[in-house]
C-alpha positions as CSV (number, residue, x, y, z in Angstrom):
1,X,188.3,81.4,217.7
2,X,188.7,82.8,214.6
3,X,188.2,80.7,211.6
4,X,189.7,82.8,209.0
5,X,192.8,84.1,209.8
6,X,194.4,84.5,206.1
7,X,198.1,84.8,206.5
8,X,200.1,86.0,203.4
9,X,204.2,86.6,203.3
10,X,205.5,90.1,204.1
11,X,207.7,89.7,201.0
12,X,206.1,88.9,198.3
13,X,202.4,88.6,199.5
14,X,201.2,85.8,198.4
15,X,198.5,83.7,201.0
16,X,200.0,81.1,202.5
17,X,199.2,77.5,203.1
18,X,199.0,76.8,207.1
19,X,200.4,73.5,208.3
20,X,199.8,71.6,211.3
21,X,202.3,69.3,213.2
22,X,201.1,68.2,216.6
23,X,200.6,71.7,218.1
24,X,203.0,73.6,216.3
25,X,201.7,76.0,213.5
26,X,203.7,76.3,210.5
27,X,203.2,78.5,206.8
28,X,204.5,77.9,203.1
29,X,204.3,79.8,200.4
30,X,201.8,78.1,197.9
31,X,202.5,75.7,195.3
32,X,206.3,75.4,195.5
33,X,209.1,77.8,197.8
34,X,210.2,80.8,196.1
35,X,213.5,82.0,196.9
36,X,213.6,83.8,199.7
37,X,212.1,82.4,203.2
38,X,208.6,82.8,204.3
39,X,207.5,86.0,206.4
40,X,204.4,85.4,207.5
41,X,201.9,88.1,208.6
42,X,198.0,88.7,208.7
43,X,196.6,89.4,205.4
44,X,194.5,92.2,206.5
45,X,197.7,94.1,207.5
46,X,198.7,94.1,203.8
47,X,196.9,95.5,200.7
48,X,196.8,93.7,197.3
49,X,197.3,89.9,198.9
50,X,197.3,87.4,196.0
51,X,195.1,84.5,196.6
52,X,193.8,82.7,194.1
53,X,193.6,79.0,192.9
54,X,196.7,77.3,193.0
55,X,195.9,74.9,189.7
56,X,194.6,78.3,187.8
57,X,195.8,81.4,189.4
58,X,192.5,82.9,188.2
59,X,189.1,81.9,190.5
60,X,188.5,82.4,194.3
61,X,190.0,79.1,196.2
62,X,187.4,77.4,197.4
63,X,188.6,74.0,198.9
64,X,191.9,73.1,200.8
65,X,192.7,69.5,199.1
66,X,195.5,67.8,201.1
67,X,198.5,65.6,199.0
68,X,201.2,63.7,199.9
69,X,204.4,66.2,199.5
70,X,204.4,66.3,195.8
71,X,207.9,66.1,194.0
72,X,209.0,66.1,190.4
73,X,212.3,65.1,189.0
74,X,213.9,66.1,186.0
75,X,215.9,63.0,185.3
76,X,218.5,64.6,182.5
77,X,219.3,67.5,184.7
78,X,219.3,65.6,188.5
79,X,216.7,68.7,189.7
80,X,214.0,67.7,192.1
81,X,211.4,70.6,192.6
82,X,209.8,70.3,195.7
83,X,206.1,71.4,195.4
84,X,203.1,71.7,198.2
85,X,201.3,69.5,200.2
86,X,198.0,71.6,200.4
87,X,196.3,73.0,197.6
88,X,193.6,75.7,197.8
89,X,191.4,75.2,194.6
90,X,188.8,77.2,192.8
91,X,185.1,75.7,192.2
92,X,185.7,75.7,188.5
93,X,188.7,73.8,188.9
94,X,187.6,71.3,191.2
95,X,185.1,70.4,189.7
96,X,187.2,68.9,187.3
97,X,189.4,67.0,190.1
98,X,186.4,65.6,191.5
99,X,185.9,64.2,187.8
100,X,189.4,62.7,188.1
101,X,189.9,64.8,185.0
102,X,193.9,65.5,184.8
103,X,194.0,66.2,180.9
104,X,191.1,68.9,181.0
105,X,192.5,70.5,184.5
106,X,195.5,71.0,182.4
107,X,194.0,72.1,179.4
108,X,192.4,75.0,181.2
109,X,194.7,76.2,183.0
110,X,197.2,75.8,180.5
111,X,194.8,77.7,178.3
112,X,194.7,80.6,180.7
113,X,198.5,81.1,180.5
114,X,199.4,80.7,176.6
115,X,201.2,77.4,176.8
116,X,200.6,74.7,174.3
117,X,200.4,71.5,174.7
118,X,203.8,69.5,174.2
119,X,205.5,72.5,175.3
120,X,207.7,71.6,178.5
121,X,205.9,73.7,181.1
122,X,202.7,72.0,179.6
123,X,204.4,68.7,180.3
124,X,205.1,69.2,183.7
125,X,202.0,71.1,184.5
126,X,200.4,67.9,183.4
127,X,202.8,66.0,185.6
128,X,201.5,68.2,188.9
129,X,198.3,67.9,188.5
130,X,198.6,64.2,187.8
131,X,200.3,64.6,191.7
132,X,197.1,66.4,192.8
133,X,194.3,64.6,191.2
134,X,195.6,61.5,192.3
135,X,197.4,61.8,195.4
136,X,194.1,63.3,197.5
137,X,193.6,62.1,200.4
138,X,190.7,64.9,201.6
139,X,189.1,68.5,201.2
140,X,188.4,71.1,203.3
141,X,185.6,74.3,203.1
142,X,187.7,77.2,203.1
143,X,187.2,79.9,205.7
144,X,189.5,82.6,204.6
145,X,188.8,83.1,201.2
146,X,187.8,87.5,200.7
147,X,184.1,86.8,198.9
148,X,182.6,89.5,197.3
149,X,178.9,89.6,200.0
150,X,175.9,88.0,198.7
151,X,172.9,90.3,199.0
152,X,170.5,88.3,201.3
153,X,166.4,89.2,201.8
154,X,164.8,88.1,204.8
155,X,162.6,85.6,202.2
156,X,165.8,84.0,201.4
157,X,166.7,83.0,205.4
158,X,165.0,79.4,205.3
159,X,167.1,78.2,202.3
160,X,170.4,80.0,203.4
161,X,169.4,78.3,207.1
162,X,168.6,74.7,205.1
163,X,172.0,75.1,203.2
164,X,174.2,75.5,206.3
165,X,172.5,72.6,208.2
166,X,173.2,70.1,205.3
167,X,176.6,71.1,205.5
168,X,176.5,70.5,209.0
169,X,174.9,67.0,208.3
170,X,176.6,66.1,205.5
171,X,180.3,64.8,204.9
172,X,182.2,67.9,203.3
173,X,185.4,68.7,206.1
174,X,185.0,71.9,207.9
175,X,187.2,73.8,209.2
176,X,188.0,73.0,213.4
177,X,187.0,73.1,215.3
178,X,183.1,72.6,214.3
179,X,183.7,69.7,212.1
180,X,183.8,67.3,215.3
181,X,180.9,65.1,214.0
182,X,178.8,64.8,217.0
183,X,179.0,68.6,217.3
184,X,177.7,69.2,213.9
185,X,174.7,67.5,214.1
186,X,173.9,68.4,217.4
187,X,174.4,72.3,216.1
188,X,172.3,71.1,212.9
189,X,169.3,70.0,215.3
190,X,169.4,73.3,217.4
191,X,169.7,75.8,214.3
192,X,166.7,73.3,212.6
193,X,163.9,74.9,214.9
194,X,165.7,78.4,216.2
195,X,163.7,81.7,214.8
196,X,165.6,83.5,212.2
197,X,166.3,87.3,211.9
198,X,166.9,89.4,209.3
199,X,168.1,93.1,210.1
200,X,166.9,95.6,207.2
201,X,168.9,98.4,205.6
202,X,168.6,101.1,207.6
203,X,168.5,99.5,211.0
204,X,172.0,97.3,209.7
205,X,173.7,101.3,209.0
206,X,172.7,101.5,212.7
207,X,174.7,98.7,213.9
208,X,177.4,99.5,211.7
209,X,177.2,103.0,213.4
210,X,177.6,102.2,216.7
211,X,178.9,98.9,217.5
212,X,182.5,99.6,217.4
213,X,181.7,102.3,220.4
214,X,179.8,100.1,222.3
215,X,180.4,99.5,225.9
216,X,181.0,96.6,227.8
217,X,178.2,94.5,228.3
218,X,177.3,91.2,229.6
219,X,175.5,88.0,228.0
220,X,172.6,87.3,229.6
221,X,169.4,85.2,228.6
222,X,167.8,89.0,229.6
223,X,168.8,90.9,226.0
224,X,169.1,87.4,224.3
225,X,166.1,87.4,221.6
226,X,165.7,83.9,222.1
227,X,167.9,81.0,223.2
228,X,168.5,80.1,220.3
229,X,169.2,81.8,217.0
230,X,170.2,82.9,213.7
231,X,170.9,87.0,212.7
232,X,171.5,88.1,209.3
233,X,172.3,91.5,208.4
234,X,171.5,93.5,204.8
235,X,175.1,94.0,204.3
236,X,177.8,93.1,206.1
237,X,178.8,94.3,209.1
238,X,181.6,94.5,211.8
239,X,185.1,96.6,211.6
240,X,186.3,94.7,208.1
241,X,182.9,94.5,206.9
242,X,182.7,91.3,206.6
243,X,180.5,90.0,208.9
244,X,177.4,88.6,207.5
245,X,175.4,86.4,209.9
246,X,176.0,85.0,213.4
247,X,174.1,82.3,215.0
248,X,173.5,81.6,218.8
249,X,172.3,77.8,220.2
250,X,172.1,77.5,223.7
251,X,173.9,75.2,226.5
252,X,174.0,74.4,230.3
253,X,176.3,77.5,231.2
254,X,176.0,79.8,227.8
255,X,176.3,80.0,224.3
256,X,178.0,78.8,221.5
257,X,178.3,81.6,218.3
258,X,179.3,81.4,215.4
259,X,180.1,84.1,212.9
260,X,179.7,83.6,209.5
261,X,180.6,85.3,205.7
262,X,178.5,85.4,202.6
263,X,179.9,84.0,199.4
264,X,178.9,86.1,196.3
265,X,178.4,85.5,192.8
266,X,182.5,85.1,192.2
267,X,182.2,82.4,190.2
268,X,180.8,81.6,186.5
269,X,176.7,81.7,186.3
270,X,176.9,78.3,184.8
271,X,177.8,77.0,188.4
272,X,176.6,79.1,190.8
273,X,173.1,77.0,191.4
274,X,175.2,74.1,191.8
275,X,177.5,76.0,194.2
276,X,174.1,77.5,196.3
277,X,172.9,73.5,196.6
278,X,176.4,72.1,197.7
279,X,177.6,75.0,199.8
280,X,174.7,77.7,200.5
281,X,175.5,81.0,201.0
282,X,177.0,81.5,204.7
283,X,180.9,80.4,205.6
284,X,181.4,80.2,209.4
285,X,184.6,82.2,210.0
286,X,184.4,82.9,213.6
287,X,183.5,80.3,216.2
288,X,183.3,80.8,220.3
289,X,181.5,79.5,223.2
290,X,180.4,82.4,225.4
291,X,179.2,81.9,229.2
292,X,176.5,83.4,231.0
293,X,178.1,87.2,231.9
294,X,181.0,87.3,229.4
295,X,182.0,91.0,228.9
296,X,181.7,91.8,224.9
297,X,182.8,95.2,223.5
298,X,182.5,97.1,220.7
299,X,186.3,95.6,219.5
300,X,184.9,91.6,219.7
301,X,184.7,90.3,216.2
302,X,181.2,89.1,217.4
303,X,180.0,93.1,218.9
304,X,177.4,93.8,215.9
305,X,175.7,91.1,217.2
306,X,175.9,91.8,220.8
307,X,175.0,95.3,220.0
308,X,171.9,94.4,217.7
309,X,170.2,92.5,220.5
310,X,171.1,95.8,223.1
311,X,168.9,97.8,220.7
312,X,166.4,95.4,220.3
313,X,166.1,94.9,224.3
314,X,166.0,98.6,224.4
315,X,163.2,98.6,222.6
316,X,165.0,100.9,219.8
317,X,163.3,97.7,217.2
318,X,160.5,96.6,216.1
319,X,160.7,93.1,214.9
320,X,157.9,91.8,212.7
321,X,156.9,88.5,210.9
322,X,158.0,88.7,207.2
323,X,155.9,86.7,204.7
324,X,157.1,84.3,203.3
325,X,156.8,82.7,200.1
326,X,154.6,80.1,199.3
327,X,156.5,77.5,198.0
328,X,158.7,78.2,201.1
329,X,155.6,77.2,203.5
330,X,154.5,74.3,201.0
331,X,158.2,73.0,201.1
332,X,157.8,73.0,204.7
333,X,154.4,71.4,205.0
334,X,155.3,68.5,202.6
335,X,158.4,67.6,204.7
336,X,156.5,68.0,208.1
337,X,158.1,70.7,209.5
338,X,157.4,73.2,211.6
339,X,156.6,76.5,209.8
340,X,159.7,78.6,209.8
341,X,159.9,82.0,211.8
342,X,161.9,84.5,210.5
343,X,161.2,88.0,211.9
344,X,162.6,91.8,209.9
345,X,164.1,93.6,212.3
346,X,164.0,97.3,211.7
347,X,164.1,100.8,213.5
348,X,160.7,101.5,215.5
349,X,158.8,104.1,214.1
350,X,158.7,107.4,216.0
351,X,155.7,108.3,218.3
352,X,154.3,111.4,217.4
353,X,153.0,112.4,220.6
354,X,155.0,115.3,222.1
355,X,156.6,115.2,225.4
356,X,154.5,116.9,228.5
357,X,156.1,120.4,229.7
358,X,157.0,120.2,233.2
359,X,154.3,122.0,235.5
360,X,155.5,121.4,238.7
361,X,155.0,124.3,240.7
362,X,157.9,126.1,241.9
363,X,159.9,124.6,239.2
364,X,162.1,127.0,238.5
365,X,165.0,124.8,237.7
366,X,165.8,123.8,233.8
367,X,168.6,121.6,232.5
368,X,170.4,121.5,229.7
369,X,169.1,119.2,227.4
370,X,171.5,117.3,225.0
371,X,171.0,117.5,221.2
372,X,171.8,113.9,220.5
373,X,171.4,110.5,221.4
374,X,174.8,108.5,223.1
375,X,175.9,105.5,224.6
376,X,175.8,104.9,228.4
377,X,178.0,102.6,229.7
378,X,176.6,99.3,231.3
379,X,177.2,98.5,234.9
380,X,176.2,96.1,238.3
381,X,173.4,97.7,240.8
382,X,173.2,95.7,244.4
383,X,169.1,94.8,244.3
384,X,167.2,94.4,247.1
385,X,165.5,91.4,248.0
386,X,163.9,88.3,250.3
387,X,162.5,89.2,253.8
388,X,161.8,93.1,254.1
389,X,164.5,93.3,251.3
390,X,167.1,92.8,253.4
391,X,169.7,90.8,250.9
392,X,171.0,91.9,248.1
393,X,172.3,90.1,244.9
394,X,174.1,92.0,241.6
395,X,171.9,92.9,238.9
396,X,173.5,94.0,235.4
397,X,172.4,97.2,233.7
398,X,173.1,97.3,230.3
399,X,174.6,99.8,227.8
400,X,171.9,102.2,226.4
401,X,171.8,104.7,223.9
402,X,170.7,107.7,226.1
403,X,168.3,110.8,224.7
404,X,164.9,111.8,223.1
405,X,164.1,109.2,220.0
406,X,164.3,112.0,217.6
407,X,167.5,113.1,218.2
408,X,170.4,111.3,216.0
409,X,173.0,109.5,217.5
410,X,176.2,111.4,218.1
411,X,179.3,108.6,218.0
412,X,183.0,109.5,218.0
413,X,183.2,109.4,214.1
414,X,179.7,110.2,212.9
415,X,176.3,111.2,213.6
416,X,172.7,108.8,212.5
417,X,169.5,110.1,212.6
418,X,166.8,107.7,213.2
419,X,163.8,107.9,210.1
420,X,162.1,104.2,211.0
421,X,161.2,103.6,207.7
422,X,158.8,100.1,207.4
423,X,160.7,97.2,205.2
424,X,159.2,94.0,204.8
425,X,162.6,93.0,203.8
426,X,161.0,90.6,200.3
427,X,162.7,90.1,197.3
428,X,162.9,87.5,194.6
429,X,166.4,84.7,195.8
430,X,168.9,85.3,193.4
């Protein structure tokens, strides 16, 4: 299920504000109806979507703060406005709300627009937030917020994995359906002790390469790294890019996965570390329990994954322990933990030993040789086995890339050549 489906109006694109009644989905245009009716369609099918901070108009909206239906009157002239019941916020901003601070909410976003104060649009701009500040009755994380990516290093994995759990265990609303408390925690506990990943530069090009050709192919505890999991890429990844990290945590008939965004520095410095301890760098956007054999191609939102562990089970990887640093492993050790694993993934270096000419005798027979590498579509073989290997019972072989390591990888839109260059993957946290 995808968290972060971002709808905006065909008219004048603005994001909407999604509304739930029983099962029935509905969308309004943010902060008040404009005047013509609401035509909603995906975001992503539209270019230069406005969303920003209802209070401001200026920041990225970080929380979805639910109201009462919020109307004003203007008592000389008999006009009620009719405003919104959600409210998608900026950090700056709600900071302030959370400081039950109506005056200075107004005073700064008044500020950003030119009015003064005693002016009537100051008035009533006072009056809505008074409507907001007051009338809250919770907050949600946003999911569908268009971050600028966070660069993440492979040093940076424990925090980034410590950040997410604490949301997990903590009491800030996420979006469903992961917020179902027993669920969190129990997600919290598995991600605690699962080995992390990080994928480095060159080998993340890779994936971005070839995942959107890849084949069918099924889950299976075979090309799973380990049961459970955590995957972060160098830059994001998938067919909008935006794909950052994906965790996997193991149950009785297969997996559940979530997909997740990285929130960059889109908000001012003076916050930002305050930001990183309340909220952490990954946003899940994507969540979906898999079973044992599900089919995944190169168009599920999840394939870069999928296709990452296909390489590393075809031994196209090598993945290494990165070092840590210290204080990492003493903040560990005085909270009696276990050490965290997280392993760089990157391309294996080439062997240098050249292939053996064939000296068969009366080989006179050559074949034509390709001059790249390509994928080879999975399938089922019928193995043999039991008493003198007389049963049979269906065995799934993978997608491969096919061809000598050397040669680069021919796709339908470009070409990669392999160079296996070594990356530890360190770097100082920002």
């Amino acid at each position: 299920m995808n968290l972060a489906t971002l709808m905006a109006c065909a008219l004048c694109r603005e994001a909407l504000t999604e509304h739930h009644d029983g099962g029935h989905i509905s969308y309004r245009h943010p902060v008040a109806e404009k005047d013509h009716p609401v035509t909603p369609i995906s975001a992503a099918l539209l270019r230069d979507v406005f969303h920003r901070c209802h209070t401001c108009s200026d920041g990225l909206p970080v929380w979805d703060y639910r109201t009462g239906l919020i109307q004003l009157l203007a008592v000389d002239a008999g006009v009620v406005q009719t405003y919104n019941d959600h409210w998608q916020i900026c950090y700056p901003c709600a900071q302030i709300v959370e400081a039950d601070d109506i005056d200075a909410l107004t005073a700064r976003c008044a500020g950003l627009v030119g009015w003064r104060p005693g002016s009537i649009e100051y008035t009533q701009l006072n009056l809505l937030h008074r409507g907001i500040v007051l009338g809250r009755e919770d907050r949600t994380l946003l999911a569908t917020t268009p971050w600028p990516p966070a660069r993440i290093t492979a040093d940076m994995l424990p925090k980034i994995r410590d950040r997410f759990t604490g949301l997990l265990r903590g009491s800030v609303r996420l979006p469903d359906p992961i917020n179902e408390p027993s669920s969190r925690r129990h997600l919290a506990d598995q991600l605690d002790v699962a080995p992390m990943y990080w994928v480095n530069d060159e080998f993340t090009g890779l994936v971005t390469a070839v995942s959107a050709d890849q084949p069918t192919a099924r889950l299976t505890d075979e090309i799973a790294p380990t049961p459970d999991g955590l995957i972060v890429w160098a830059e994001p990844v998938g067919t909008r890019e935006e794909l950052a990290a994906v965790s996997w945590t193991q149950n009785s008939d297969g997996w559940q996965l979530i997909g997740y965004r990285s929130i960059g520095t889109a908000v001012p410095d003076t916050l930002m570390p305050q930001l990183r301890h309340e909220i952490g760098w990954l946003l899940p956007i994507h969540t979906e329990h898999l079973t044992r054999r599900a089919a995944i191609d190169g168009d599920h939102p999840l394939s870069p994954m999928v296709t990452t562990w296909l390489l590393i089970h075809q031994q196209m990887a090598d993945t290494v322990a990165t070092k840590l640093p210290n204080g990492t492993i003493r903040a560990y050790q005085r909270s009696r933990r276990p050490a965290p694993e997280v392993r760089t993934v990157r391309i294996k270096p080439r062997t240098t030993t050249p292939a053996e000419p064939d000296q068969r005798r009366g080989s006179t027979r050559t074949r034509a040789k390709p001059d790249h590498r390509f994928w080879v579509s999975g399938h089922e073989r019928q193995q043999a086995y039991g008493p003198g290997r007389s049963l049979r019972r269906p065995v799934d072989i993978q997608p491969f890339l096919k061809g000598e390591e050397h040669l680069p990888i021919k796709l339908s839109t470009t070409v990669r050549v392999l160079r296996g260059r070594p990356d530890t993957g360190n770097s100082t946290p920002e």
